[in-house]
VMD Tcl script that draws the C-alpha trace (Angstrom):
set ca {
  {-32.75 172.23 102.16}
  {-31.09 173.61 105.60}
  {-32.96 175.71 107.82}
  {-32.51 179.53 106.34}
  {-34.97 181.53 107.75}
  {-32.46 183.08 109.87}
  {-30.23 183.91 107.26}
  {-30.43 187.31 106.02}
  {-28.69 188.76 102.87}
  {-28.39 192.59 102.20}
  {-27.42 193.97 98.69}
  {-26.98 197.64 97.92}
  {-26.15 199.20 94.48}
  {-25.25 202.35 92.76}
  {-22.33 204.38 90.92}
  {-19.09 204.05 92.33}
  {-18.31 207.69 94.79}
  {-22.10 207.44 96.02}
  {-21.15 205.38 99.29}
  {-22.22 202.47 98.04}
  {-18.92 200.34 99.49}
  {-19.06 202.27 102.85}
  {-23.05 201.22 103.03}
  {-21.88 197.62 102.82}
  {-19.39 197.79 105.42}
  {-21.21 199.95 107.76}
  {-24.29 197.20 107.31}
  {-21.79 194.19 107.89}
  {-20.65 196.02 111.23}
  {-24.30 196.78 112.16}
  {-24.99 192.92 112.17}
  {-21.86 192.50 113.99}
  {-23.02 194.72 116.74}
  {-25.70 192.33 116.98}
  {-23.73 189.20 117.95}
  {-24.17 187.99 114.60}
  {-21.93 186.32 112.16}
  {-21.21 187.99 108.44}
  {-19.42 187.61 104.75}
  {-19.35 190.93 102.59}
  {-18.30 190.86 99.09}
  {-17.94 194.24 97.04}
  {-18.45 194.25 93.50}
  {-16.89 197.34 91.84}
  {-15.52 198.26 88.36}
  {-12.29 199.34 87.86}
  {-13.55 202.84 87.60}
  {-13.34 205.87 90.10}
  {-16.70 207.63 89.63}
  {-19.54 205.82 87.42}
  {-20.24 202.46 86.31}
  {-21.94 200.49 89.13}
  {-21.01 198.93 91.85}
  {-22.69 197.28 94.73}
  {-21.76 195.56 98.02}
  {-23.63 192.04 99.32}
  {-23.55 191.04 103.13}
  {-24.82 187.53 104.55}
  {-25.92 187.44 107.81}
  {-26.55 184.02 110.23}
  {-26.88 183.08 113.95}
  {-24.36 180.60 112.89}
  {-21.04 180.67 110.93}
  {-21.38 181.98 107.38}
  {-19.07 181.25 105.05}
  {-20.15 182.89 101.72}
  {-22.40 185.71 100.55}
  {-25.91 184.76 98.71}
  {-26.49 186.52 95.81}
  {-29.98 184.76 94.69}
  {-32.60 184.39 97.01}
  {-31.87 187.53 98.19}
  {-34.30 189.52 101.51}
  {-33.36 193.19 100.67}
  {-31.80 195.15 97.54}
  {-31.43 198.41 97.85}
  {-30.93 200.46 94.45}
  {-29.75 204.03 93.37}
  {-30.54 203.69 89.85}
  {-31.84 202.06 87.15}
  {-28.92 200.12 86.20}
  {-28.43 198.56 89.91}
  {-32.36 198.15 89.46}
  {-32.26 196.12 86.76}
  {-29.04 194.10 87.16}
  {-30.30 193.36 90.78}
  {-34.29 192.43 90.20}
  {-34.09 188.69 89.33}
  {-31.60 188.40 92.52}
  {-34.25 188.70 94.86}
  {-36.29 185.61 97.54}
  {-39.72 185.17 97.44}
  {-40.65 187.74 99.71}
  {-37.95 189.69 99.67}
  {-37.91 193.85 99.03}
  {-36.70 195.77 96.72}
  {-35.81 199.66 97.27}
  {-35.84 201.81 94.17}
  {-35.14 205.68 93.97}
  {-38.40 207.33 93.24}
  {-36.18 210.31 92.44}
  {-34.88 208.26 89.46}
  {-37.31 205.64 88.46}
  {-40.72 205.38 87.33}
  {-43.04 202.55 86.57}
  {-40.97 199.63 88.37}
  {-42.11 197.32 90.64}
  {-40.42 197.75 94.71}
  {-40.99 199.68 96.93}
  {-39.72 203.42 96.47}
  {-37.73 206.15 98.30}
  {-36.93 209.87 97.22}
  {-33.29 209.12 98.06}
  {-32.34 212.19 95.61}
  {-34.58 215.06 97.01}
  {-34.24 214.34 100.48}
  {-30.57 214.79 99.98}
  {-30.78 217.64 98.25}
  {-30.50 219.96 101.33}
  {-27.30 218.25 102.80}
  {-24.02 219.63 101.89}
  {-22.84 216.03 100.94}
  {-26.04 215.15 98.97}
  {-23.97 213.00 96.32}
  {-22.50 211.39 99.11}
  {-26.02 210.78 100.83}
  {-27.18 207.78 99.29}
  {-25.64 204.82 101.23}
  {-26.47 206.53 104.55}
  {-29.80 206.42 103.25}
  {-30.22 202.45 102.40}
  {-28.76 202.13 105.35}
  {-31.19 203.72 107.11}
  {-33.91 201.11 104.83}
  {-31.46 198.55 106.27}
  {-32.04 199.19 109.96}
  {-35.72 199.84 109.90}
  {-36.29 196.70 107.58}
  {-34.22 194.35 110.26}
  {-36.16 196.15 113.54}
  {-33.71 198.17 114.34}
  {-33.92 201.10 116.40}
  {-33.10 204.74 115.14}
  {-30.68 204.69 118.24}
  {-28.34 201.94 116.61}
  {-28.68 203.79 113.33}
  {-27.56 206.70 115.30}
  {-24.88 205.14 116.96}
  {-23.22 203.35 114.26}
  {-23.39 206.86 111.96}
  {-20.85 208.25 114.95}
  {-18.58 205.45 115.16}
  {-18.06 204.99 111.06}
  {-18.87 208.73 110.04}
  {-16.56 211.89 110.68}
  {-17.60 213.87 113.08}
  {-18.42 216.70 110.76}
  {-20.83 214.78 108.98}
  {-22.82 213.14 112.13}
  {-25.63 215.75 111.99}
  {-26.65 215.92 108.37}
  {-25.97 212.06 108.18}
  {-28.33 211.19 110.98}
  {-30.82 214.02 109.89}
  {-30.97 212.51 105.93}
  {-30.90 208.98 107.50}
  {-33.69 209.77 110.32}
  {-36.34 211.43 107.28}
  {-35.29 207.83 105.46}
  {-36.21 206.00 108.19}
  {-39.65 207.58 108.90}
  {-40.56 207.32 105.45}
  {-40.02 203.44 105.08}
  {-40.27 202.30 109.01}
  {-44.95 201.99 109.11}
  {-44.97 200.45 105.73}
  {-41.52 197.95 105.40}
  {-40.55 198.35 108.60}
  {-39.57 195.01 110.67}
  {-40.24 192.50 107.66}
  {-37.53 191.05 108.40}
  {-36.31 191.03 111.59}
  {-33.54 190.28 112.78}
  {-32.20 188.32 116.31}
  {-29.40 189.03 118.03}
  {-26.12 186.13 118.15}
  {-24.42 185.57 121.25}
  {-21.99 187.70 121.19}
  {-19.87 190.75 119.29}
  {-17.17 189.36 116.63}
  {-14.22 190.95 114.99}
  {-14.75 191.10 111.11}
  {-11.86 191.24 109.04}
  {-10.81 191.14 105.39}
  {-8.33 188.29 104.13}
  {-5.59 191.30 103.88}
  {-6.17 192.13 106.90}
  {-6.33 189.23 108.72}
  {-2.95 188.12 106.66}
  {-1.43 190.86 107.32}
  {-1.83 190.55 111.38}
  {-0.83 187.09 110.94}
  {2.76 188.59 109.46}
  {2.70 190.99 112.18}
  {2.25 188.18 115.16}
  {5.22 186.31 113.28}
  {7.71 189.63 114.19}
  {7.32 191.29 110.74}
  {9.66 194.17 110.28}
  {9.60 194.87 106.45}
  {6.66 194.95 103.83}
  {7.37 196.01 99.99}
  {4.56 196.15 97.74}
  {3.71 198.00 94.59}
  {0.36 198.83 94.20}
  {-1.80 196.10 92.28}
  {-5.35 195.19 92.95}
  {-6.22 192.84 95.06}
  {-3.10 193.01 96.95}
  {-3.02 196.99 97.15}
  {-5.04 196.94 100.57}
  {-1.91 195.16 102.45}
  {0.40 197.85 101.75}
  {-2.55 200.28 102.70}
  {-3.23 198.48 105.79}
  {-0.01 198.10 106.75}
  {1.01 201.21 106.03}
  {-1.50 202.68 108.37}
  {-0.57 200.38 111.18}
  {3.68 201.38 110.68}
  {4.07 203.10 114.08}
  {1.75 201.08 115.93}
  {3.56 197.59 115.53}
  {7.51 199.33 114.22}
  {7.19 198.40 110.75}
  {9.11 199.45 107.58}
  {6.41 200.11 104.84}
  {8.30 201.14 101.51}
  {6.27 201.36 98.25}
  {9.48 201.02 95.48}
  {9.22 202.03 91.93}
  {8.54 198.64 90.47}
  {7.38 195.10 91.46}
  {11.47 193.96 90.47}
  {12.87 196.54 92.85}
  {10.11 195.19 95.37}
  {11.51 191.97 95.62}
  {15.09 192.79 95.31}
  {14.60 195.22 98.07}
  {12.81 192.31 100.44}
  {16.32 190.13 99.50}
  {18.49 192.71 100.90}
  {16.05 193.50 104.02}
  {16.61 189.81 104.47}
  {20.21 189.67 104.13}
  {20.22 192.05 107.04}
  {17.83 190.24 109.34}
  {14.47 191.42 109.36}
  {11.77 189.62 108.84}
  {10.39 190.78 105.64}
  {6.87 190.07 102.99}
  {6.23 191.25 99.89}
  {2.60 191.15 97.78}
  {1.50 191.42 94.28}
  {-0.76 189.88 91.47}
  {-0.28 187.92 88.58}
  {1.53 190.17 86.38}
  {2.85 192.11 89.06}
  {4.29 188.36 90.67}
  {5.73 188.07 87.19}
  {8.34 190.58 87.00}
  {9.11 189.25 90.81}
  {10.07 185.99 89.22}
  {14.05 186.65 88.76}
  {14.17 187.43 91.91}
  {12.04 184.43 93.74}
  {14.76 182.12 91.78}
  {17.14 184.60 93.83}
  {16.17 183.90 96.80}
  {16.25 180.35 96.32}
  {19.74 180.12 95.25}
  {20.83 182.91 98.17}
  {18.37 180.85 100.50}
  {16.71 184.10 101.53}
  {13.43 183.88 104.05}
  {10.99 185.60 102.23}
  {6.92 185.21 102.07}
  {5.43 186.27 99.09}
  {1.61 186.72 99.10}
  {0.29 186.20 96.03}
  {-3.46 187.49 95.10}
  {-5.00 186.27 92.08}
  {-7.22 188.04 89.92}
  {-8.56 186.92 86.69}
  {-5.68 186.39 83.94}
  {-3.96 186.43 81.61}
  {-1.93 189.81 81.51}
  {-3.80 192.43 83.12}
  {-7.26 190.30 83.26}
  {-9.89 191.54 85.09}
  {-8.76 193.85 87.75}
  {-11.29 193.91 90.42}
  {-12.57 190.54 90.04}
  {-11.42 187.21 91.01}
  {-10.08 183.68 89.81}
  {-7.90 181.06 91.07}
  {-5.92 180.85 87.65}
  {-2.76 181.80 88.70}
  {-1.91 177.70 90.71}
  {0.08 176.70 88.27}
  {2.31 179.86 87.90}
  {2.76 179.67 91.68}
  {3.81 176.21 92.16}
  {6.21 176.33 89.21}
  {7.60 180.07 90.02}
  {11.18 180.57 89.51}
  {14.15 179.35 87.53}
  {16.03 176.11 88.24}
  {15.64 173.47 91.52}
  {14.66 174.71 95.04}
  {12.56 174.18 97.85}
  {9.53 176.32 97.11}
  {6.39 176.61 99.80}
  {2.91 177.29 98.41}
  {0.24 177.40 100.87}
  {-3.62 178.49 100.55}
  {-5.37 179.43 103.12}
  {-9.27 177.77 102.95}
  {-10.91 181.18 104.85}
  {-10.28 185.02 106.39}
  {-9.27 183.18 109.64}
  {-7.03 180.75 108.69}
  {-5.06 183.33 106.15}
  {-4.02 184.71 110.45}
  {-2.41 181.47 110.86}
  {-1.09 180.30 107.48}
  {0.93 183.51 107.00}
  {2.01 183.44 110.53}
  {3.02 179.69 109.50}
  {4.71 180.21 106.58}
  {7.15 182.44 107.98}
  {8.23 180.03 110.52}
  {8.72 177.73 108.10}
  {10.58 179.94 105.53}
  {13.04 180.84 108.54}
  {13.37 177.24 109.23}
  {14.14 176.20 106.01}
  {15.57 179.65 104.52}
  {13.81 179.63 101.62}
  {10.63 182.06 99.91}
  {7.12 180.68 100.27}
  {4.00 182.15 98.41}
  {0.75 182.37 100.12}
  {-1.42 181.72 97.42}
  {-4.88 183.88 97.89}
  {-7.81 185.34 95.49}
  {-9.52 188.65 95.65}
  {-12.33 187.10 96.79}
  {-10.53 186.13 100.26}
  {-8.46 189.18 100.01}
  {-11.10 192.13 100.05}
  {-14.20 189.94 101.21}
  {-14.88 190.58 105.10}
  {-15.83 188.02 107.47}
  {-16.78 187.12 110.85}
  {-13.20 185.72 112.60}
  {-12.72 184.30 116.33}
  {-8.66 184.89 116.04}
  {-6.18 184.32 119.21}
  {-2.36 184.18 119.79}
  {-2.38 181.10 121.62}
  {-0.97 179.07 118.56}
  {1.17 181.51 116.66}
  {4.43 181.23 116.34}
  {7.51 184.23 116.55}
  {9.70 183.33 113.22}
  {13.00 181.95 114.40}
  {16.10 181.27 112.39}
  {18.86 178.63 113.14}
  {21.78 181.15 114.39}
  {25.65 180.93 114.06}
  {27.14 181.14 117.92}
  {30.01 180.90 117.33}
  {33.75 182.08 117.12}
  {35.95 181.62 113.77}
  {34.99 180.94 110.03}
  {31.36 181.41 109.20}
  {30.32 179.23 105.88}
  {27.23 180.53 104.88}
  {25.78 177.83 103.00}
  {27.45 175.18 105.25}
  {26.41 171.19 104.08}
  {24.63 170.22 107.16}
  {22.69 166.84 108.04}
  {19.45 168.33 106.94}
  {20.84 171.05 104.51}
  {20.24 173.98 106.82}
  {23.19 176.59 107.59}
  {23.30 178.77 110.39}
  {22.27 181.91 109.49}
  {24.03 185.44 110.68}
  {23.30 188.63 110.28}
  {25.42 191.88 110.03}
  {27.18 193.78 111.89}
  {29.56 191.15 112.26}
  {33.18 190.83 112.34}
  {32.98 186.89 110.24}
  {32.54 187.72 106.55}
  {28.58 187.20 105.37}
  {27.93 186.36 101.65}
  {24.90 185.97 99.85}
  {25.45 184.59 96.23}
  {22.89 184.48 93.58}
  {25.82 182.45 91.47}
  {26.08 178.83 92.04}
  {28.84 178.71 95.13}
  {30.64 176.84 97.71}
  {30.27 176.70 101.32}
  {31.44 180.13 102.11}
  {28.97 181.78 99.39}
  {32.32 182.56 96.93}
  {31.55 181.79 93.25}
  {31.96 178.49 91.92}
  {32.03 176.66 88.95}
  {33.17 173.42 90.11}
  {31.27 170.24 88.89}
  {31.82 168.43 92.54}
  {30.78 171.28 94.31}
  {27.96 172.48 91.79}
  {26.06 169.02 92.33}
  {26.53 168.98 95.69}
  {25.21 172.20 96.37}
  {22.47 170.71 94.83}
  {22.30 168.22 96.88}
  {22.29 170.66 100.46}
  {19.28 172.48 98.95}
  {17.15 169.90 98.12}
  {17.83 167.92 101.73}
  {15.73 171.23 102.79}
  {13.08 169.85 101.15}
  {13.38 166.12 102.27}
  {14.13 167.46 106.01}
  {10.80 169.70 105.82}
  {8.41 166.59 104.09}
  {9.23 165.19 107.22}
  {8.04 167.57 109.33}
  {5.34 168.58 107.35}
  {3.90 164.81 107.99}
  {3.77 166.02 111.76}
  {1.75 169.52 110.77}
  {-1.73 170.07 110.09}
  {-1.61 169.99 105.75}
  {-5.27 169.14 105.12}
  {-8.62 170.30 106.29}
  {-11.08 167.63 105.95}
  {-15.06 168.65 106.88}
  {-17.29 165.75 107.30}
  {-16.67 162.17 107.72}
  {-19.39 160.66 105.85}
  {-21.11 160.77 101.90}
  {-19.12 161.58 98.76}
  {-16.21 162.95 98.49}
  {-15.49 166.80 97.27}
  {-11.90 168.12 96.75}
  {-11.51 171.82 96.30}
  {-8.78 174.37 97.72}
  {-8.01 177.93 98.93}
  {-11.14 180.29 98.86}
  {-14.00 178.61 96.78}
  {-13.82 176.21 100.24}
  {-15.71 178.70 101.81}
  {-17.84 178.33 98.58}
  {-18.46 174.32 98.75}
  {-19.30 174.47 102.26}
  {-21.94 177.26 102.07}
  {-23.26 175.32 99.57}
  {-23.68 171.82 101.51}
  {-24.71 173.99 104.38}
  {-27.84 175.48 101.99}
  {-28.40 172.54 100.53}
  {-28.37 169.86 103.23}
  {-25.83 167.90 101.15}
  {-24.00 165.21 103.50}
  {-20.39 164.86 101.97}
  {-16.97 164.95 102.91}
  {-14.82 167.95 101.76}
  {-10.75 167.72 101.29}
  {-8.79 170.80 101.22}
  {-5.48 170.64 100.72}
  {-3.90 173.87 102.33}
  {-0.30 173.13 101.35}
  {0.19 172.56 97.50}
  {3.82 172.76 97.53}
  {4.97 169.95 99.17}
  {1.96 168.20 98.19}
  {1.13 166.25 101.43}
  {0.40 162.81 99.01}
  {0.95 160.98 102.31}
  {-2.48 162.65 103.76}
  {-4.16 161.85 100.32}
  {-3.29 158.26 99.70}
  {-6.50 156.81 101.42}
  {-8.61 158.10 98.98}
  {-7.11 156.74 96.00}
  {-9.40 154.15 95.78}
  {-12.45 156.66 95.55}
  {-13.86 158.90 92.81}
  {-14.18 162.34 93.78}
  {-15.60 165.96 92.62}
  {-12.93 168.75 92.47}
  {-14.40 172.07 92.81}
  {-12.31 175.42 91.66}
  {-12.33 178.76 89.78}
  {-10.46 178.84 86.80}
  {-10.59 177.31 83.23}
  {-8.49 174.49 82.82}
  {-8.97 172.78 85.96}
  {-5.22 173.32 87.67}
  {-5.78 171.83 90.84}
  {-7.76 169.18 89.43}
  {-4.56 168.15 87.20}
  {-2.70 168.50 90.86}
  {-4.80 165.66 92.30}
  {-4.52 163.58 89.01}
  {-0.69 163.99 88.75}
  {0.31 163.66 92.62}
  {-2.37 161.43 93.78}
  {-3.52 159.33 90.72}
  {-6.97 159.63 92.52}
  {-9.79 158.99 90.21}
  {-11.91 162.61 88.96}
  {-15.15 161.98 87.71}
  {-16.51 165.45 87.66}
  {-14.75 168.95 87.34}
  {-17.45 171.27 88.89}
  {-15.43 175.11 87.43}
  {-16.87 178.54 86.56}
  {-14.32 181.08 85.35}
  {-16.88 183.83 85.06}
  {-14.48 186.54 87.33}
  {-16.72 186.04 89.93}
  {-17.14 183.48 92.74}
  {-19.43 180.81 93.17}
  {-23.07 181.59 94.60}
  {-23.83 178.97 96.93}
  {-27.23 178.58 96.03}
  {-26.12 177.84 92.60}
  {-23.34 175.49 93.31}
  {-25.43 173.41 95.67}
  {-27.59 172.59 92.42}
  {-24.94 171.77 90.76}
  {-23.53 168.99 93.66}
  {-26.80 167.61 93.71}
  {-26.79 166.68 90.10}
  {-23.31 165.26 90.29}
  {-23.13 163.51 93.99}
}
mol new
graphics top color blue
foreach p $ca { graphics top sphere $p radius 0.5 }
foreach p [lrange $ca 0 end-1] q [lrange $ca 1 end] { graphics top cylinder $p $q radius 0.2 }
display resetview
């Protein structure tokens, strides 16, 4: 087993509108302060008030690339419910927090979380100020960083009672649990970032100008994000009345020029599907994030699955060149997106990025620069006289134009001819064809000169696995010690076969989240490579490292 006594994981739980989601983030930022590297997940019902939720945070002197949620150092509960859905989760000689308030007769260590809050204006509010207060004392943390990170992720009219309720917390815990665990500092401070986020910058550094979204979890935070951020970087941020306007709306946006992305979920992405066959016949730039949650129809809201491959590689009506790329962490999501819309402008066509909820909402540590980003370009039309829109060039690209103009512009979602008017014409029909799909012949080219696979290791067997539960597999050969080489195709759509050849003479584990195994049928069908073991769990929730590392060893 790797060397974990440095690694630290943090879980607090309660109802949902007791601060349980702030304590998490506030926690993951306290670490960060620290110089140390993080990966938050939130676990929450689809339920304002009530229920439970609870937040986990992983924290290393090295890169982490998953939360734990076994072997866990410190749980922190409200109530008996987190209590008992937490207890088993918890190391050797780790702690557990109960609220004395609330509970009786259980084993932990408790804290009157309730009636010291009960003076505080805020006193439902109150609790995850409070673990985090068992948080800081527990790691060897002063009162002054409590103090300090209260004011920068607190209003202002809360600071006093907040660092009053959290100072009596941290007296009462600090000379009996105090520094079990502590903590070292890293080398230095780190952005942390969720997959939305970090997405949604990566749109921004390609010259974004347009995002359309309608609200569906786990895609809602872009639009909130971005939305937020409108002024600062001159974006248009328009939430329509349905997912069909949403797409229709990014067409037109692109029609005029700007650079435009629109975001949804599976069934949300479904009523989008008209209109991604749209944009392949107008040859419309367009990226389309696409966050899965657990299907079919409305699924599992808050949760997460990579069910929805399939549905993404096969979107749309009819033949065109279609771009589905999945970004293998928070970090590279920056540089996919900011990829994929040079690409879509090169090739004027849509491209889904293809994400989960657990790289959407999940923060974690990123080391992100502009160096190699890239400011979305399309091929222009200079000059004077007729313009053909969808003029039958070597490659099948046209020059692109955008209005005002005094040359006639015409986008046709009817099969036309060079100048976009309507067309029914047998010759011109199949060679139409024939333009569009040189787009994709021209771009398999270049593709075999782009980065299309991450490959990590260079020695032992051979895993295959894609998009999020990457950050999964490696956690899991990281706890476990496990020497193999993992494969992650980032681009599914072209399928770079020409990276994947070499191993067809191998036998290799695929690794995913869903049922049916759709990326495993991916390899099979593109590759022939031989799968001798499907390692899946389709449980809504992502792998625990811990447990999938078992589960290599008994199959490597």
């Amino acid at each position: 087993m790797a060397n974990q006594k440095d690694t630290f994981t943090y879980i607090v739980g309660g109802k949902a509108g007791e601060g349980v989601k702030k304590s998490g983030s506030i926690a993951a930022k306290l670490f960060t302060k620290l110089g140390r590297y993080i990966f938050q997940r939130d676990d929450y019902m689809s339920l304002i008030q009530g229920g439970h939720n609870y937040s986990v945070v992983t924290t290393a002197n090295r890169w982490v690339s998953s939360q734990y949620e076994n072997d866990v150092e410190l749980i922190v509960n409200s109530d008996d419910r987190s209590y008992n859905k937490h207890k088993h989760k918890l190391s050797q000689n780790g702690i557990i927090v109960f609220n004395s308030d609330k509970q009786k007769d259980v084993s932990g260590f408790g804290v009157p979380f309730s009636s010291k809050a009960k003076d505080y204006k805020a006193k439902s509010l109150m609790f995850g100020v409070g673990a985090l207060a068992v948080l800081t004392s527990v790691t060897g943390q002063t009162k002054a960083i409590l103090e300090e990170i209260i004011k920068e992720e607190l209003p202002e009219k809360t600071w006093e009672d907040n660092i009053a309720y959290a100072s009596d917390i941290y007296d009462h815990v600090d000379s009996e649990i105090g520094s079990s665990f502590k903590l070292e500092p890293g080398d230095k401070k780190r952005p942390i970032l969720t997959g939305n986020e970090s997405l949604s910058l990566g749109a921004i550094a390609a010259g974004l100008d347009c995002y359309y979204a309608y609200p569906m979890t786990p895609s809602s935070s872009i639009l909130h994000f971005l939305a937020q951020h409108q002024k600062e970087f001159n974006l248009t941020v328009v939430q329509p009345e349905n997912e069909i306007a949403v797409i229709n709306m990014a067409i037109g946006s692109s029609f005029s020029g700007a650079k435009t992305m629109i975001a949804s979920s599976g069934g949300g992405y479904a009523l989008m599907n008209e209109g991604y066959s749209l944009a392949g016949m107008c040859e419309a730039p367009l990226v389309v994030v696409l966050t899965s949650r657990p299907s079919p129809a409305s699924g599992v809201p808050t949760y997460t699955e990579q069910g929805d491959l399939q549905f993404a590689l096969n979107s749309g009506h009819g033949d065109f060149l279609r771009i589905v790329a999945s970004p293998a962490s928070i970090e590279e999501a920056f540089y996919l997106t900011n990829e994929l819309f040079d690409l879509t402008y090169q090739y004027q066509t849509p491209a889904i990025l293809l994400t989960s909820k657990h790289l959407s909402e999940s923060h974690m540590t990123v080391d992100l620069t502009l160096e190699n980003t890239k400011w979305a370009q399309p091929k222009l039309f200079e000059e004077n006289g007729e313009y053909k829109r969808y003029l039958d060039t070597e490659n099948g690209v046209s020059p692109m134009k955008f209005p005002p103009s005094e040359q006639l512009i015409k986008w046709n979602s009817y099969e036309h001819d060079e100048l976009g008017i309507t067309t029914e014409d047998p010759e011109i029909t199949a060679k139409m064809h024939d333009k569009r799909y040189k787009k994709e012949e021209a771009m398999i080219k270049q593709m075999k000169n782009m980065h299309t696979v991450n490959t990590f290791g260079d020695s032992g067997p051979l895993i295959f696995t894609w998009g999020s539960t990457t950050m999964s597999v490696l956690e899991a050969l990281e706890y476990g010690n496990i020497d193999a080489t993992v494969v992650q195709p980032i681009y599914l759509r072209p399928f770079p076969v020409w990276e994947l050849e070499k191993y067809r003479s191998e036998s290799v584990t695929t690794v995913e989240l869903n049922k049916w195994g759709q990326f495993t049928t991916l390899i099979k069908e593109k590759t022939q490579i031989r799968v001798k073991k499907l390692i899946n769990q389709y449980n809504a929730r992502p792998f625990d490292p811990i447990v999938l590392s078992k589960k290599l060893n008994e199959v490597l």
